[in-house]
C-alpha positions in Angstrom: -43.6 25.1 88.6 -43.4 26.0 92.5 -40.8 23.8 94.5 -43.0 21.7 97.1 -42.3 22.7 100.4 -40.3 20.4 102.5 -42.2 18.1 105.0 -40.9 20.1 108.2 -42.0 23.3 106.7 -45.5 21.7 106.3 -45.9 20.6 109.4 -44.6 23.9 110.8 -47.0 26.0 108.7 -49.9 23.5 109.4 -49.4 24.4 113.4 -48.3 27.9 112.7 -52.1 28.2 110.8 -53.7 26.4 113.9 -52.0 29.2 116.4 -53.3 32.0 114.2 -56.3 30.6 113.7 -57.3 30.6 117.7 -56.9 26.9 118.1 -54.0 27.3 120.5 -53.9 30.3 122.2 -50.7 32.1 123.8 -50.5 29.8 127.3 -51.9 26.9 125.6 -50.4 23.7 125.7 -49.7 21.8 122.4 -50.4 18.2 122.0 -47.5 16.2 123.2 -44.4 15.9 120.3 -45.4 11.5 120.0 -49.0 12.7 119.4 -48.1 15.3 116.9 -46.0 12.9 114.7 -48.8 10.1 114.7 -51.0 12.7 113.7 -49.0 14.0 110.8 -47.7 10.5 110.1 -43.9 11.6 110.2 -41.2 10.5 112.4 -39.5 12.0 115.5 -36.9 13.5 113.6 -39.4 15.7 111.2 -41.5 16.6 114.2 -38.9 17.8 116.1 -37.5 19.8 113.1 -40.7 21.6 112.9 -41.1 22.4 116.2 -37.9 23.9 116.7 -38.5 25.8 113.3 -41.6 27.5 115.1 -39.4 27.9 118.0 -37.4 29.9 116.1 -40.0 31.9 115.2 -41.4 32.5 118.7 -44.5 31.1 118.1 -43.7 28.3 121.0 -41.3 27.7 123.5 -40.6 23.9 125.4 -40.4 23.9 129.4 -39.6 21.1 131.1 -42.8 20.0 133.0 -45.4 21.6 131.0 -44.5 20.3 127.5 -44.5 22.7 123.9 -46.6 26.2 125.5 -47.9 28.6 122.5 -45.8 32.0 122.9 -47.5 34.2 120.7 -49.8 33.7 117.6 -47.9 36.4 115.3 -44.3 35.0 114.0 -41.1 36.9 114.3 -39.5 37.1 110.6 -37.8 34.3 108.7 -34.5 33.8 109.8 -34.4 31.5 106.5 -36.0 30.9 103.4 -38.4 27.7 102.1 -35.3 25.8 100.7 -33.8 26.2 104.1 -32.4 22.6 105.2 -32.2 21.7 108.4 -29.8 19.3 110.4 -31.9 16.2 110.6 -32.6 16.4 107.3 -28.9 16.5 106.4 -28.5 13.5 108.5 -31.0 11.4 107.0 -29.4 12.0 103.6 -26.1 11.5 104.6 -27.7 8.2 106.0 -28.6 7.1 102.7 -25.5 7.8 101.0 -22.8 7.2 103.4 -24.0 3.6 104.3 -23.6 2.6 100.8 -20.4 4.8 100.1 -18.9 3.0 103.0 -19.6 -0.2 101.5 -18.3 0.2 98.6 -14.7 1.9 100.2 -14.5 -1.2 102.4 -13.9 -3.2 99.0 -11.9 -0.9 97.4 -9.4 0.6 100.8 -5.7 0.3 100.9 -3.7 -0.6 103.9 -2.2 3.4 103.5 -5.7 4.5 103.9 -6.7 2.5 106.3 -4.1 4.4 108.5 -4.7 7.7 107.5 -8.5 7.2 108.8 -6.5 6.0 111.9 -4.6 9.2 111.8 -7.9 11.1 111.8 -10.1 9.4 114.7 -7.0 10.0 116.7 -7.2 13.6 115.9 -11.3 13.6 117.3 -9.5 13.4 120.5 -8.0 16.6 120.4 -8.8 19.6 122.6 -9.5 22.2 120.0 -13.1 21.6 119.3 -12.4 22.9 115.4 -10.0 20.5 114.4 -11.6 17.8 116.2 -14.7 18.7 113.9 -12.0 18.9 111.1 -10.6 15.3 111.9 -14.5 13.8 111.9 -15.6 16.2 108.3 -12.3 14.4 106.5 -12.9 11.2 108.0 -16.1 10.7 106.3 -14.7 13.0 102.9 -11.8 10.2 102.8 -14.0 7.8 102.8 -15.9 9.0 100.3 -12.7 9.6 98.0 -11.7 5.8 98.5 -15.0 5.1 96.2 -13.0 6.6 93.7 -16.0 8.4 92.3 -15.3 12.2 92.1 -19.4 12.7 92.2 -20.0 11.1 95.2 -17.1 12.4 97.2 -18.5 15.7 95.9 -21.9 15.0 97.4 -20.4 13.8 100.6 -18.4 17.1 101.1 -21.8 18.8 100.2 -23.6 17.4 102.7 -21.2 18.1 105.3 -20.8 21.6 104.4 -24.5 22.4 104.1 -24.4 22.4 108.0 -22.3 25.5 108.1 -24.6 27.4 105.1 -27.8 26.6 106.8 -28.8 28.5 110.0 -31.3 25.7 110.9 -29.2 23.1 110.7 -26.7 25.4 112.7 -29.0 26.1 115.3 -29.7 22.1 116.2 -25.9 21.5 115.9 -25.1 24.2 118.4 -27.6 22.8 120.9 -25.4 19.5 120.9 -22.2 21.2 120.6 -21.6 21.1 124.5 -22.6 17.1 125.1 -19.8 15.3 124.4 -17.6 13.5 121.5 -16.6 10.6 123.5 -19.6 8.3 121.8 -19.3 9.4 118.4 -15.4 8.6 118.4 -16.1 5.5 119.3 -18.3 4.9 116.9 -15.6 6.0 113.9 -13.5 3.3 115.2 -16.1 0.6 114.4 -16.5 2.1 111.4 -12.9 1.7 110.8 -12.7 -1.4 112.1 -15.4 -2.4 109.6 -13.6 -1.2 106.3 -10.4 -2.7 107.7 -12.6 -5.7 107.4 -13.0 -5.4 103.9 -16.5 -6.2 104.4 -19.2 -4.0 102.5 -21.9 -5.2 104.9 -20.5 -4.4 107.9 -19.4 -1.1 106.4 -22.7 -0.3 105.4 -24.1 -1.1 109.3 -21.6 0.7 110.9 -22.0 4.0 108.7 -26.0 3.2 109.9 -25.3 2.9 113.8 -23.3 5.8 113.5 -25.8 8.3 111.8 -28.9 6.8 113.5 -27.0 7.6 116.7 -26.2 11.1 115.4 -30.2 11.5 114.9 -30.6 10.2 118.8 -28.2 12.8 119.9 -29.4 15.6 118.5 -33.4 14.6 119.4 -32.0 14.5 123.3 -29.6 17.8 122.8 -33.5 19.5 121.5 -34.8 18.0 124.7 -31.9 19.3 127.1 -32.4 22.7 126.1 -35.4 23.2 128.0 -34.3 21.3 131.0 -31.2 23.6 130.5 -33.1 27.0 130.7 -35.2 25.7 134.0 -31.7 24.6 135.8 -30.9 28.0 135.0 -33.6 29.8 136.2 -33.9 27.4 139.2 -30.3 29.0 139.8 -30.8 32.4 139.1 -33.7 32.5 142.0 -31.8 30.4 144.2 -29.4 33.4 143.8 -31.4 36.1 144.3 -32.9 34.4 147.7 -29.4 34.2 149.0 -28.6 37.7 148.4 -32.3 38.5 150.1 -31.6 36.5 153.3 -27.8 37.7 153.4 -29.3 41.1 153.5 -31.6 40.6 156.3 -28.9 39.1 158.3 -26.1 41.5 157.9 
């Protein structure tokens, strides 16, 4: 039996088969992301996934102004294969488990692991982006150790570490690499605050707000990009002119 393509993939191929079939042409504009996902009757999240899967591919590009244009109508190669997982994906599981493997540590913590997590969101805070990233991948590993349950702390760690096997997921991530940590460390401490709490409900939210946030950030990082390339170009002819009028007046 065939493995059913994930949802992004379908979505992607779905437009990818419009492009090649002459519906949008190179130039053309596609339908705006909102309008997409009501029209395939996904979320933001999956849309944007599949877009930036085509993007990949070359089939599209995002400018800032103009919306998702149509690049070409004949792909580059796969960069990665149909059980490729991507980063929103990753989040949404980790979603699902974390909230209710949080809840469960906030009944079960000790006062010594309470500040060993205190240890670690002091360590977001350091300078070195890789052990600042180190810091946040134990934080949430810990936590799912203090469940006491070897299988899901195992899953946990999986799900982290899929981020670093995946070039998708990879891709995304790097795009919000460069905005900031300030937020998300704050939002470890309420997460802390809410197993020091003891209180599985609270847990459970905080783990939520935290990873629905994660999804926000990385749908505006996707977004920056193309406002990122324009600022650039913007600078690169601004540039150019200078060295034009610098030569006319020398």
């Amino acid at each position: 039996m065939s493995e059913p393509k994930k949802l992004y993939r379908r979505i992607a191929n779905s437009i990818a088969a419009d492009i090649q079939s002459g519906r949008y042409k190179p130039g053309d504009r596609l339908p705006p992301e909102r309008d997409l996902a009501v029209q395939y009757g996904v979320s933001r999240p999956t849309l944007r996934e599949a877009m930036i899967a085509l993007e990949i591919l070359g089939m599209i590009e995002a400018k800032h102004g103009l919306g998702i244009i149509v690049t070409k109508t004949k792909p580059d190669p796969l960069p990665f294969s149909d059980s490729e997982i991507g980063a929103f994906e990753l989040i949404e599981a980790r979603r699902l488990l974390e909230g209710e493997v949080c809840a469960l540590a906030a009944t079960l913590i000790t006062d010594e692991q309470v500040t060993e997590l205190e240890g670690l969101v002091n360590q977001m805070h350091h300078a070195d982006p890789e052990r600042a990233e180190r810091a946040d991948r134990e934080f949430h590993v810990l936590i799912a150790k203090i469940s006491g349950n070897g299988a899901i702390a195992s899953c946990v760690e999986n799900l982290w570490d899929w981020r670093y096997r995946s070039p998708l997921a990879r891709n995304i991530l790097a795009r919000a690499a460069n905005l900031g940590m300030g937020a998300r460390i704050d939002e470890h401490g309420d997460i802390l605050a809410a197993l020091k709490s003891r209180s599985g409900n609270a847990a459970r939210q905080a783990m939520h707000d935290h990873l629905d946030r994660v999804i926000e950030h990385l749908l505006n990082a996707t977004e920056i990009v193309a406002v990122e390339r324009v600022r650039q170009a913007n600078s690169e002819r601004r540039q150019a002119i200078a060295r034009r009028l610098k030569g006319v007046t020398d």
